[in-house]
C-alpha positions as CSV (number, residue, x, y, z in Angstrom):
1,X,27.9,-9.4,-2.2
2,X,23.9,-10.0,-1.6
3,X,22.6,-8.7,1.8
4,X,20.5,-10.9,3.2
5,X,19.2,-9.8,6.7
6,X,16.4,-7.6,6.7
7,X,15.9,-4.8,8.6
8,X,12.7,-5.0,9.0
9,X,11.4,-8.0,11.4
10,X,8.6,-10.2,10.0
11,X,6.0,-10.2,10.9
12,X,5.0,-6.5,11.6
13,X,2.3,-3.7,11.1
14,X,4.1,-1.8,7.7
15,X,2.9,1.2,6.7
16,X,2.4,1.8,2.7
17,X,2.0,5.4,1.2
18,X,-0.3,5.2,-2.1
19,X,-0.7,8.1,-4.2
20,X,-3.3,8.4,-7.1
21,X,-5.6,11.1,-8.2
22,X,-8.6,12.1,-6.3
23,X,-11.0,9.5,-8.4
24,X,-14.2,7.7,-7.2
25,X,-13.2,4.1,-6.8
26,X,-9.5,5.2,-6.0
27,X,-9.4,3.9,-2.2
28,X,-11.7,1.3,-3.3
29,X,-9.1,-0.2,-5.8
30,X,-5.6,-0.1,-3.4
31,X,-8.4,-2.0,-0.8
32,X,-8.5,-5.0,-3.5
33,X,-5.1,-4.9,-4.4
34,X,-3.6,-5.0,-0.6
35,X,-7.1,-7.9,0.5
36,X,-5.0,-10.0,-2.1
37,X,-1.8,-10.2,-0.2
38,X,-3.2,-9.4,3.4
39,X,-6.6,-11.0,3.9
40,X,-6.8,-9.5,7.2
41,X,-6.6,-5.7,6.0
42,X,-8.7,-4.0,7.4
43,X,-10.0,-0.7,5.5
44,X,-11.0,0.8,8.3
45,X,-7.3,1.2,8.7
46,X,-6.4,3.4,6.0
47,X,-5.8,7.2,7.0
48,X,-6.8,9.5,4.0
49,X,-4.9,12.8,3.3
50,X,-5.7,15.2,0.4
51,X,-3.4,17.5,-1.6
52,X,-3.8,21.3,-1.4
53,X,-5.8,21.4,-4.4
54,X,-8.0,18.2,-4.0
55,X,-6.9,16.6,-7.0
56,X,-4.6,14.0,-5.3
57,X,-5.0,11.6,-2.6
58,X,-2.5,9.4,-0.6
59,X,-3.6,6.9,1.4
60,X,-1.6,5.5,4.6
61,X,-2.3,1.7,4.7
62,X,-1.2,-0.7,7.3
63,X,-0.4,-4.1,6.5
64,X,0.7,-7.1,8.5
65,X,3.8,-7.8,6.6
66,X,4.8,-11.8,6.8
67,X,7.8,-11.6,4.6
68,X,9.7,-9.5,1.9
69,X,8.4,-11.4,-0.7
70,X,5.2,-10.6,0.7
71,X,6.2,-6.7,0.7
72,X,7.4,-7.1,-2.4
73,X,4.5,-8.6,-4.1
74,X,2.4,-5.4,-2.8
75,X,4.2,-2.9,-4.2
76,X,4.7,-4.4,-7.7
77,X,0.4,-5.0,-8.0
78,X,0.3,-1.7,-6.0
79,X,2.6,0.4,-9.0
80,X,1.4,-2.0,-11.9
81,X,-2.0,-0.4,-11.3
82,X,-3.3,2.1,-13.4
83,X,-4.7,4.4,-11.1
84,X,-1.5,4.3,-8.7
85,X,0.6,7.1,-9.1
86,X,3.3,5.8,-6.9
87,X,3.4,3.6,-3.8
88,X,6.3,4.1,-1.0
């Protein structure tokens, strides 16, 4: 048995958690990945929070979600990325 409805409604401002390491080019790279699914992203957007010890990042970025696929389709470039630790 496949669930079908979503809980989420579509579309809608989602927030996506990306972790990586604290690297030069880091915020610079999930920017690029999320532009290609959300060409309205707006960096400006992104709220920045740094481990304890400075040598991770997360970044809270807000996309306008259209569909799951869409969602989806984020996470997967999002995680296939080498300097992505993890995306939630």
């Amino acid at each position: 048995m496949t669930l079908e409805h979503s809980l989420i409604e579509f579309p809608s401002d989602f927030p996506i958690k990306v972790f990586g390491l604290a690297h030069e080019g880091f915020t610079q790279a999930v920017i690029e990945v999320i532009s290609a699914y959300d060409p309205e992203f707006k960096a400006s957007s992104i709220e920045t929070r740094n481990s304890k010890t400075a040598r991770y990042v997360s970044l809270t970025c807000t996309v306008r979600a259209t569909s799951r696929e869409q969602l989806d389709a984020i996470y997967q470039a999002l995680c296939d990325h080498p300097m992505v630790a993890m995306a939630l």
